[in-house]
N, C-alpha and C positions, 0 to 999 in steps of 0.2 A: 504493500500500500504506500509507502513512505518514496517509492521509483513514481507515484500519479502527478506528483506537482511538479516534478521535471523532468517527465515525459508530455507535459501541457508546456510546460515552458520551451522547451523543445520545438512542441508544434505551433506554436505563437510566433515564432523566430524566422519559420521557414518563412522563403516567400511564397508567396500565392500563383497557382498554376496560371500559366500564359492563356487569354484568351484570346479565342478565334474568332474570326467574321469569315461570312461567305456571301457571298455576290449572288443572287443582289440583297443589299442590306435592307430593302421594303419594296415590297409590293402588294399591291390592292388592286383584286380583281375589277376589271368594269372598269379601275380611273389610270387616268394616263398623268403619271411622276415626272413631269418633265424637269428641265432646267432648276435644278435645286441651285438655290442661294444659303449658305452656309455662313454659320455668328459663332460663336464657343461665348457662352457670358454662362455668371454663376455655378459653375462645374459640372452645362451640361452645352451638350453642340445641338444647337437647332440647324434643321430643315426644310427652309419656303421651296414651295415648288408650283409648276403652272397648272393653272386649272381650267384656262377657256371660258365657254362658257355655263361654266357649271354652276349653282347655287349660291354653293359659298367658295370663296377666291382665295385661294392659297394654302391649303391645309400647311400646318405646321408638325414637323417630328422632330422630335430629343432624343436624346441618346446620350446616360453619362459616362460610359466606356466603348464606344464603338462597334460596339457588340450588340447589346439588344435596342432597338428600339420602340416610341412609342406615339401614338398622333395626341396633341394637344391641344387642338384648334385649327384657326383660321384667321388668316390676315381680315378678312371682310366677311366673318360668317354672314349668307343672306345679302348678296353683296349690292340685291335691290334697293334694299334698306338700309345697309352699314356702311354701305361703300362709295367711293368718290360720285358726286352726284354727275358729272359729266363722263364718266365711263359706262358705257353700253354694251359689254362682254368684251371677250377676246382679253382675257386676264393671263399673262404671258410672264414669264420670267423675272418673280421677286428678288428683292436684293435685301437683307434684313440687317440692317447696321447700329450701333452704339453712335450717336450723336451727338452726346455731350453726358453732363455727369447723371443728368437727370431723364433724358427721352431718347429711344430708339427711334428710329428710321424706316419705312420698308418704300425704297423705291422700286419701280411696274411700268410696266406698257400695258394698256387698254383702247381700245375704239370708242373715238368722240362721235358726238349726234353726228357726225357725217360720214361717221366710218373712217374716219382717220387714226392709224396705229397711232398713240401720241406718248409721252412718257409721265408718271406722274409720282408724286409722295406722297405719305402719311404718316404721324408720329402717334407714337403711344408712350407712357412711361412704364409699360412692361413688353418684355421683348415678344409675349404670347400674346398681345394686346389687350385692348381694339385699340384699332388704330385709326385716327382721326384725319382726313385727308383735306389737303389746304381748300381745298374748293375749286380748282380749276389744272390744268395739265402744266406741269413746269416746265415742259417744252415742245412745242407740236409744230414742225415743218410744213406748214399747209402748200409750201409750191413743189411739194412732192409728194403723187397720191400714194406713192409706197410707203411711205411712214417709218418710224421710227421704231426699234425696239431692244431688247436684251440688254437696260440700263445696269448698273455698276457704280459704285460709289468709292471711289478711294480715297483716305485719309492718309497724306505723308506721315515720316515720322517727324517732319519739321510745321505740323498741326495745319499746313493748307489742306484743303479738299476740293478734290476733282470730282467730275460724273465722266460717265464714259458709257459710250452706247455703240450700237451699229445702225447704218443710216442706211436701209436700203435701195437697191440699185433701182435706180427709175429706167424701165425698158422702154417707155413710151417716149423718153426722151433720148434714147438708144446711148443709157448708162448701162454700161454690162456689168460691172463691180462695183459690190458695196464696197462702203467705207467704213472702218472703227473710229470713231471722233471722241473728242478730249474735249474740255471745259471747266473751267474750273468756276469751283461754289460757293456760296459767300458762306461763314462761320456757320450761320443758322441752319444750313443745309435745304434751307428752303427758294431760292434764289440763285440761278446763273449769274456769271462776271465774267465781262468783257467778252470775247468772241469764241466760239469753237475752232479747234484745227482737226488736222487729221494725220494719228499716227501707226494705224497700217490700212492696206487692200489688198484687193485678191491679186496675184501676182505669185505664188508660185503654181507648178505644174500638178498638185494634189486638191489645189482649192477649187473644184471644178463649178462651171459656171457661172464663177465672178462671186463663191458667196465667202465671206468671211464675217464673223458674229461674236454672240457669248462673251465678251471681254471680262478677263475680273487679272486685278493687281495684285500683285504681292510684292513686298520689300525687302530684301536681303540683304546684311553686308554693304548697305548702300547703294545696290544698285534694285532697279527697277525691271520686275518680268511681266511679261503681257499673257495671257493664258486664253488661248480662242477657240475658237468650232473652224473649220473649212470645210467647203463643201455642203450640198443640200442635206440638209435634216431627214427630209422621208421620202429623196429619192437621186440617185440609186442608194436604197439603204447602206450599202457595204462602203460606200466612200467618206461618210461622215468621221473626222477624227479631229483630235486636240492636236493644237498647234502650241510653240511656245514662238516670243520676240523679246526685244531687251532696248531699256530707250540708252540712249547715250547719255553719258553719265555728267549729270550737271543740265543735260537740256532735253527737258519733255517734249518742248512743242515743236517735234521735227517728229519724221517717218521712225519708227524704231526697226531696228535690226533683226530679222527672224532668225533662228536657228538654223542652219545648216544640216541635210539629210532629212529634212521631212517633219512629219509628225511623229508627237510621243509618245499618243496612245490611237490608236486604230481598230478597227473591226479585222478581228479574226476568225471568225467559222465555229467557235468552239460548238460541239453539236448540242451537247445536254444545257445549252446557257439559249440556245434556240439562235444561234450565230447573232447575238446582242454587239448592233453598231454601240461604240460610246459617242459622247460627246458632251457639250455645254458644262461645265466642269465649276465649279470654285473649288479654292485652294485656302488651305488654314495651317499655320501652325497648331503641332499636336501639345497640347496640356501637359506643361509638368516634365517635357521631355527636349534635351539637347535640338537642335536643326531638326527634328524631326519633320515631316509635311504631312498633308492627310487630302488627296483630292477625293469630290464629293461628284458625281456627274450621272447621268441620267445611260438608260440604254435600251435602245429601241429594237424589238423586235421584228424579224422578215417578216412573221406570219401579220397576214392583211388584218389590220384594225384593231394588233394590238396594244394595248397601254405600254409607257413605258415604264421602266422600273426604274430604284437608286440603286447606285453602284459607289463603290469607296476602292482607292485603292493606295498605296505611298507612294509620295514624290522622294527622291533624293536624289542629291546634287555629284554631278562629274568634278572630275579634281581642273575640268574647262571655267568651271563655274558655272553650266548650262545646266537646268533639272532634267530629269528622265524618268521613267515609271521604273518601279522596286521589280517590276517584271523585264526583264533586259531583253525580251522580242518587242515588248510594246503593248500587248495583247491586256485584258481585262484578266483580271483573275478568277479561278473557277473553280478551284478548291480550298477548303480550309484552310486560312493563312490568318499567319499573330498580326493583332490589332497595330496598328505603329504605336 
């Protein structure tokens, strides 16, 4: 009896078994998980993702170890009633942000009374919300009927903030390539300053049909990466994949630099994953843990009309300074693999 207290002591000391995740980390039958926007606040990682036009606008999932997760809401449950009074569906690609000490953020594209994709805000003082929308689109291109969408909020680590979106390519004006554009935002996160630029387009030989999207920032080491979509979303399925660029270091507002050799993560055929294209990504550091990364992106199935699912997988960095997927073909992961 007298070996019980340090044989407990013993088992108290151990560390605790590595846990696993497997791809995809949520899916719900019937709804389509797209374009997750990804936060880490209070020791859990939330999940916006697009809803269309469904009901309610943006379901939310947490998750406080990467492993299991859970739904908690909705940006605009009922988003007839809850939700920005000039968005009329087509609820596209949240962005869920910390905006100062006191209120979140979640900016969105939706269609105005005219059917114009336009982009818009709302703040809550909880990152589950509700979330309150200023009353009108914070930015909508009307001399382009392709509209705008897949916003993005970046906070330096020197406290400016930027919005960053993709500007789709006007065909009728026989523009073949979107553009990623830049803007920076005034403190309050509610207000554009001064002018947009543009710092990538479709321009390499994978981004087929001019499309380039999804933009989300991350900060390292001081320098600045661009994390994008290339190529159509739902067709041809198999082409869709993450890009990475890199701005020059000291000046945003020029073209940034892409990567050399393509993209980082791509559609691979896995058969039992039902050959899941990725894409539309955000990127987080992981909690608690050295350079770790944790990409967050969505994955679309070949079979006709189905939803898609989240996918997780780790970023880590070349001794080039360029990131790559913890999978060194590129491909999504398909079996039981440690949380990062």
């Amino acid at each position: 009896m007298a070996l019980l207290p340090v044989m407990l002591v013993a088992l108290l000391v151990l560390p605790a078994a590595g846990l696993n995740y497997t791809n995809p980390i949520v899916t719900e039958p019937g709804q389509d998980l797209g374009d997750p926007g990804a936060i880490f606040e209070g020791g859990y990682y939330y999940l916006a993702t697009s809803s269309g036009d469904r009901p309610d606008a943006y379901p939310i999932h947490r998750s406080a170890d990467l492993a299991h997760w859970e739904k908690v809401g909705y940006v605009f449950p009922a988003w007839n009633t809850t939700g920005p009074v000039w968005g009329k569906g087509s609820f596209w690609a949240p962005d869920l942000q910390r905006i100062n000490a006191t209120h979140f953020a979640v900016y969105f594209s939706a269609k105005d009374e005219s059917g114009l994709l336009s982009l818009g805000v709302a703040f809550s003082t909880s990152v589950t919300g509700p979330y309150v929308d200023i009353g009108k689109p914070l930015w909508a291109n009307h001399s382009d009927p392709q509209g705008t969408i897949d916003v993005h909020m970046h906070k330096a680590s020197t406290g400016e903030k930027y919005l960053v979106w993709k500007n789709n390519q006007d065909i009728e004006r026989l523009e073949f390539n979107a553009h990623i554009k830049m803007q920076q935002l005034a403190d309050s996160g509610a207000a554009l300053v001064g002018d947009a630029w543009t710092i990538a387009t479709a321009d390499q030989s994978w981004e087929t049909f001019g499309c380039v999207e999804a933009p989300w920032i991350v900060e390292r080491g001081g320098d600045l990466f661009l994390f994008y979509s290339g190529s159509m979303v739902n067709w041809p399925l198999t082409t869709y994949a993450v890009g990475v660029a890199k701005a020059p270091r000291g000046n945003i507002r020029t073209m940034w630099t892409k990567r050399e050799g393509g993209p980082i993560l791509h559609h691979c055929g896995i058969p039992f994953l039902g050959g899941l294209t990725p894409g539309h990504c955000s990127v987080l550091p992981v909690h608690n843990q050295t350079d770790r990364w944790a990409m967050f992106y969505h994955g679309r199935s070949e079979q006709k009309d189905a939803g898609r699912v989240l996918m997780m997988d780790e970023v880590k960095w070349g001794s080039d300074g360029w990131p790559h997927m913890a999978n060194s073909d590129g491909c999504p992961s398909s079996i039981p693999t440690p949380v990062p």
